[in-house]
LODOVO-933344 format. One record per residue (C-alpha): y, x, z; residue in three letters; residue number from 0. Coordinates in steps of 0.05 Angstrom, whole numbers, always signed. Example, Ala and Ser with C-alpha at 12.3 -4.5 7.8 and 13.67 -1.06 7.14 Angstrom:
REM residues 2
+--------+--------+--------+--------+-----+
:     c2 :     c1 :     c3 : residu : num :
+--------+--------+--------+--------+-----+
:    -90 :   +246 :   +156 :    ALA :   0 :
:    -21 :   +273 :   +143 :    SER :   1 :
+--------+--------+--------+--------+-----+
REM end
This chain:
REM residues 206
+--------+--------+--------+--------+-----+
:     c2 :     c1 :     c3 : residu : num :
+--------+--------+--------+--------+-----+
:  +1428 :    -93 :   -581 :    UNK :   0 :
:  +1412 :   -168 :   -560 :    UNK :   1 :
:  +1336 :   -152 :   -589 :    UNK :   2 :
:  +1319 :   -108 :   -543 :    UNK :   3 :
:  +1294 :   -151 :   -483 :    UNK :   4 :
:  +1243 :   -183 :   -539 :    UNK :   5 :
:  +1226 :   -124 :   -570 :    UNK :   6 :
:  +1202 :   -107 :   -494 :    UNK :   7 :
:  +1175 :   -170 :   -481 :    UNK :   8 :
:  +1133 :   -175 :   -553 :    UNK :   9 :
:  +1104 :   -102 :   -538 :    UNK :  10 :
:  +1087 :   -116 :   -470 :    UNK :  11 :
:  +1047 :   -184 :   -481 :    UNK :  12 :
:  +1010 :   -134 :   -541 :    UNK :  13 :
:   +995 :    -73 :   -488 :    UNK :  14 :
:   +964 :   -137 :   -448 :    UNK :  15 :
:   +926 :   -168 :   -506 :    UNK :  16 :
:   +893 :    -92 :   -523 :    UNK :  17 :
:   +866 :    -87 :   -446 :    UNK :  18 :
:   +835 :   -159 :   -451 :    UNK :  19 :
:   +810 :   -133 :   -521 :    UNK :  20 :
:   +767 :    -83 :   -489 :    UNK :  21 :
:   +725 :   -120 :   -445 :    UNK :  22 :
:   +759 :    -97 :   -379 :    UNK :  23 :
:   +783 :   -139 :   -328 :    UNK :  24 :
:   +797 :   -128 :   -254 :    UNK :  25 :
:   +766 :   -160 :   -192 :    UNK :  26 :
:   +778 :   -157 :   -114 :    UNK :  27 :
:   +707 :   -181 :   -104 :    UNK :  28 :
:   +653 :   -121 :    -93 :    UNK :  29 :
:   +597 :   -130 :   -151 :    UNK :  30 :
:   +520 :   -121 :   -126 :    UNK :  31 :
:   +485 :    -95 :   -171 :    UNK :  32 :
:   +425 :   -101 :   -134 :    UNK :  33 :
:   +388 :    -43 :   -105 :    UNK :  34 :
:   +374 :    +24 :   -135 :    UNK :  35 :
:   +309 :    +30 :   -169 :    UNK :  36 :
:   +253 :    +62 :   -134 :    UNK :  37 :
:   +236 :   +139 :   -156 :    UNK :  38 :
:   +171 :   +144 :   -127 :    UNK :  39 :
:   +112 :   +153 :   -177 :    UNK :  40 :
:    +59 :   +121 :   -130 :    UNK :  41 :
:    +11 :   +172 :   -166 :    UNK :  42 :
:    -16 :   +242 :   -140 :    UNK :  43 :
:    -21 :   +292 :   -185 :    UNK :  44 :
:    -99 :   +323 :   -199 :    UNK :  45 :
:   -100 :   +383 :   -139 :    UNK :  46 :
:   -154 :   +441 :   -151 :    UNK :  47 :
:   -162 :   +439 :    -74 :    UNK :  48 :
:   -192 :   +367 :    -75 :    UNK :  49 :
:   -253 :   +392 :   -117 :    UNK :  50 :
:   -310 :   +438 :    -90 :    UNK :  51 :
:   -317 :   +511 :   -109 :    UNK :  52 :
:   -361 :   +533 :   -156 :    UNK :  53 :
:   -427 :   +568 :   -151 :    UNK :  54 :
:   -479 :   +564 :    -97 :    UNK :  55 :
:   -439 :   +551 :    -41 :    UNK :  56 :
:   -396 :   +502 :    -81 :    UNK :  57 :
:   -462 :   +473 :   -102 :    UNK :  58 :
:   -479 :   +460 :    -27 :    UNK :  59 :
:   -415 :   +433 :     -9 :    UNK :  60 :
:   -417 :   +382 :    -58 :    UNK :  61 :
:   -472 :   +352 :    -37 :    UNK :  62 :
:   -447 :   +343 :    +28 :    UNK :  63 :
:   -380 :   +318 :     -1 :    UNK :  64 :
:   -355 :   +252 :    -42 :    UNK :  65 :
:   -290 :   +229 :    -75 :    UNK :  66 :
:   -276 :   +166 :    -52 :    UNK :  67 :
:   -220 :   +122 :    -49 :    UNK :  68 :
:   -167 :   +105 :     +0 :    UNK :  69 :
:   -118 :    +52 :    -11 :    UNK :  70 :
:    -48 :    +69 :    +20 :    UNK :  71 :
:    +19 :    +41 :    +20 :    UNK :  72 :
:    +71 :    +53 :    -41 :    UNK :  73 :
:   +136 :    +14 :    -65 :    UNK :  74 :
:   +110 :    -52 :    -35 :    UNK :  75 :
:    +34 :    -54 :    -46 :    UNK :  76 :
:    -32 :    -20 :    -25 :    UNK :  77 :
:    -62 :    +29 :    -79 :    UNK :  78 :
:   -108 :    +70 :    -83 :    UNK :  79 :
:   -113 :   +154 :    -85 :    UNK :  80 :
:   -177 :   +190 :    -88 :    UNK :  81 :
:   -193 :   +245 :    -32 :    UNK :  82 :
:   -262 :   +282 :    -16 :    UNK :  83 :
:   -290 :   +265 :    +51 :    UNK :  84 :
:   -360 :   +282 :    +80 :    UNK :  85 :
:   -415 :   +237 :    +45 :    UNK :  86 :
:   -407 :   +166 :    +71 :    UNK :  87 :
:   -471 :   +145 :   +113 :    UNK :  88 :
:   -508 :    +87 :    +95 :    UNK :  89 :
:   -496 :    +56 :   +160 :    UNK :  90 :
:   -432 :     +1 :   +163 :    UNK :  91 :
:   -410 :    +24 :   +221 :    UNK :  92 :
:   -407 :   +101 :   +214 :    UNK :  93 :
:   -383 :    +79 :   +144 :    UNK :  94 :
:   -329 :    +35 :   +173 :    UNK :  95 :
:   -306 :    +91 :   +226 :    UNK :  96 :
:   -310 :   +157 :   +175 :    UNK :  97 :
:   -258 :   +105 :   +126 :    UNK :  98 :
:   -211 :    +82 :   +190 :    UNK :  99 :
:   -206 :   +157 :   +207 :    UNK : 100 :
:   -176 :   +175 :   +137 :    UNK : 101 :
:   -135 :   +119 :   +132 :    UNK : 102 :
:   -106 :   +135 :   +204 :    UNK : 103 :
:    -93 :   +205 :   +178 :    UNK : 104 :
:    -34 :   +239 :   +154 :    UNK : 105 :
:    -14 :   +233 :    +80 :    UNK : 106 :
:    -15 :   +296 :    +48 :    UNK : 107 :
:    +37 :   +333 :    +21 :    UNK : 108 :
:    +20 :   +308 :    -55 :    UNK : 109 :
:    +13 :   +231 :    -28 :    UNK : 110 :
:    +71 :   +235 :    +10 :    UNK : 111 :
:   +111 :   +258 :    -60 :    UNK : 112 :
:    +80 :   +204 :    -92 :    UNK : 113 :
:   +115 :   +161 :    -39 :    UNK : 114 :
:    +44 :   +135 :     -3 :    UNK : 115 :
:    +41 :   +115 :    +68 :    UNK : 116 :
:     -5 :    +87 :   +123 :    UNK : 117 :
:     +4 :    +34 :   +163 :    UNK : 118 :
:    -58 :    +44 :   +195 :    UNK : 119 :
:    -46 :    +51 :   +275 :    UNK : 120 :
:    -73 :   +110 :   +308 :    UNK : 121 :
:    -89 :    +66 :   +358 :    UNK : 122 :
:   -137 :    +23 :   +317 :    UNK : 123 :
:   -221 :    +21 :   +326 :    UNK : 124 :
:   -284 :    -16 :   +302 :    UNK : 125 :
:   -337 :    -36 :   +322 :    UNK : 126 :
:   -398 :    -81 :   +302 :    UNK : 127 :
:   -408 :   -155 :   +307 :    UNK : 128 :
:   -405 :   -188 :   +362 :    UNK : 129 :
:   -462 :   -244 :   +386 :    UNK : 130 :
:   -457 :   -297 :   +342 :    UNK : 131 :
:   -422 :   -263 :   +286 :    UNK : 132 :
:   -451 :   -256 :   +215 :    UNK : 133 :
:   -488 :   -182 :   +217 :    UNK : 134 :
:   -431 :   -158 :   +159 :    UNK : 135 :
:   -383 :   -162 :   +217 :    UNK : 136 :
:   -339 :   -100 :   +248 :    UNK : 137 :
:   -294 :   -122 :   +303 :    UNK : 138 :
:   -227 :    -89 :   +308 :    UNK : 139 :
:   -189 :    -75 :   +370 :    UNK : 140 :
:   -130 :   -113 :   +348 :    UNK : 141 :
:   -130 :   -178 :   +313 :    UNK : 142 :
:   -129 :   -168 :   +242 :    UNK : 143 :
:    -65 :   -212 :   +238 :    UNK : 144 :
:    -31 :   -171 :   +295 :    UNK : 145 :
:    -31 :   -108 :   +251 :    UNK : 146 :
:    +32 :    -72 :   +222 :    UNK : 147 :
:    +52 :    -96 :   +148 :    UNK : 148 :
:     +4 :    -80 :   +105 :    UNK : 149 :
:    -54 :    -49 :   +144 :    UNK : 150 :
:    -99 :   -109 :   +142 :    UNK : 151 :
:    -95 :    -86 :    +54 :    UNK : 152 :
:   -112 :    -13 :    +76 :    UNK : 153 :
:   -172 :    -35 :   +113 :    UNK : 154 :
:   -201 :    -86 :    +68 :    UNK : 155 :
:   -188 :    -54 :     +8 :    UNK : 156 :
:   -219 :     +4 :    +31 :    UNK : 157 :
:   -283 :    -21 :    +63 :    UNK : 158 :
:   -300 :    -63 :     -4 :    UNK : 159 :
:   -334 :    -32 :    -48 :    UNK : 160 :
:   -377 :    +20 :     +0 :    UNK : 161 :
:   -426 :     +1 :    +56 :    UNK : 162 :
:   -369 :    -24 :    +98 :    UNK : 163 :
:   -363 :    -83 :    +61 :    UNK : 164 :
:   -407 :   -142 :    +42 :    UNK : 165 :
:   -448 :   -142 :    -26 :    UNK : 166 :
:   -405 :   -183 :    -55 :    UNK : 167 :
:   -350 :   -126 :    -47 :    UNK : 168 :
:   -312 :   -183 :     +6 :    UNK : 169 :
:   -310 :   -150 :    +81 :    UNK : 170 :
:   -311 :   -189 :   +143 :    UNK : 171 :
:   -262 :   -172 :   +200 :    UNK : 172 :
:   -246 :   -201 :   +270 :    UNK : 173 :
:   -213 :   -178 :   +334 :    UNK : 174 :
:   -224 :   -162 :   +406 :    UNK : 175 :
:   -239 :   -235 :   +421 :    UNK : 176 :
:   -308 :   -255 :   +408 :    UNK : 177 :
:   -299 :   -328 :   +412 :    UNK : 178 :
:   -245 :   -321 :   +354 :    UNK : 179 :
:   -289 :   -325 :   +291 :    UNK : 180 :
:   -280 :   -265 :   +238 :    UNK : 181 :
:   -255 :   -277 :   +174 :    UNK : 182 :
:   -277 :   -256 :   +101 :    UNK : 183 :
:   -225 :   -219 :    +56 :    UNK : 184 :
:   -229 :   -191 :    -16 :    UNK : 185 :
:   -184 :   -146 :    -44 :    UNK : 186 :
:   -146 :   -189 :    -91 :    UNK : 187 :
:    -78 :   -184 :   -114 :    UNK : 188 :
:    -50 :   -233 :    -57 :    UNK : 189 :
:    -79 :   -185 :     -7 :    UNK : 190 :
:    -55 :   -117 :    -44 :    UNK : 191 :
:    +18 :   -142 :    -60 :    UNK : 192 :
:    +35 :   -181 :     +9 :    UNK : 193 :
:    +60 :   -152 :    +73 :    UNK : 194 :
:    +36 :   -215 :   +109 :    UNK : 195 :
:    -39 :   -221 :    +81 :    UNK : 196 :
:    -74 :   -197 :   +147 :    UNK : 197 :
:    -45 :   -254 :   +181 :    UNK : 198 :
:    -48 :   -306 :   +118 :    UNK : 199 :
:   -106 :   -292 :    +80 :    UNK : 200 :
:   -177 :   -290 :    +85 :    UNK : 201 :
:   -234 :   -357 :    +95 :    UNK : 202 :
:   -263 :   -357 :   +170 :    UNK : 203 :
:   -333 :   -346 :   +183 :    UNK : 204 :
:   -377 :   -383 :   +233 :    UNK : 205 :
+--------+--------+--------+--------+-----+
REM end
């Protein structure tokens, strides 16, 4: 019965050869895998509420409505959803103010499932330029560069693009301090993919 102890010892060093086989080996060291990927959509489905009723009365409230679009915050990036708002004035300013409103609005409940945001403050307000300024100015009451992560996107990318913004679809923003020159953003990439743009972007204006 001598054989036994390498009979043993054979099988065991095979039982130990099949578990290497298989691909699987042991560690004391946790494995990140990195984070778990995002489930939002960052798109709102088409709503029959956003569109005016038909006949006469839906007639008349179309005219005196507009789909326009509003550039929010979803999985790291401003982009845009379309909602219907009074008809925009012609006027920069009433333009600029109608805009800040919906931006500083609630997300509905369709936006919110699609994982949008605002980092628009409540707080915030514009107004028009200061003495000096170039006249496609609108002062904010907070530095552009002093707003929360990505609201300097929301506003610019907004603005462009309607009579908020410059002809050349750029928009021109400064703070409370009128001896601080505005600055001159366009809603590029840079500006629609990084948190920091308000403070980093943009070409100053004298």
């Amino acid at each position: 019965m001598k054989w036994r102890p390498v009979v043993v010892t054979a099988l065991s060093l095979l039982g130990l050869s099949a578990v290497a086989g298989c691909g699987i080996r042991s560690t004391s060291v946790p494995v990140d895998a990195g984070a778990a990927p995002s489930r939002v959509s960052c798109a709102v489905p088409l709503s029959g509420t956003s569109t005016p009723a038909t006949g006469s009365a839906g007639v008349q409230g179309a005219q005196r409505t507009q789909g326009v679009q509003i550039y929010l915050v979803c999985a790291q990036r401003v982009a845009p959803v379309e909602r219907i708002i009074p008809r925009l004035p012609t006027d920069r300013l009433a333009t600029a103010r109608l805009l800040l409103a919906e931006l500083q609005s609630k997300p509905d409940a369709a936006e919110e499932n699609g994982g949008f945001a605002s980092e628009v403050p409540g707080g915030l307000s514009v107004s028009g330029p200061a003495h000096g300024d170039p006249a496609d100015t609108l002062r904010l009451n907070q530095d552009p560069d002093g707003l929360p992560s990505f609201a300097a996107a929301q506003l610019v990318c907004t603005f462009a693009g309607t009579a908020a913004g410059s002809t050349d679809h750029s928009v021109v923003l400064g703070g409370p301090d009128d001896s601080v020159p505005p600055r001159r953003y366009q809603c590029d990439d840079a500006m629609r993919t990084r948190p920091d743009a308000g403070a980093t972007a943009g070409t100053s204006v004298s």
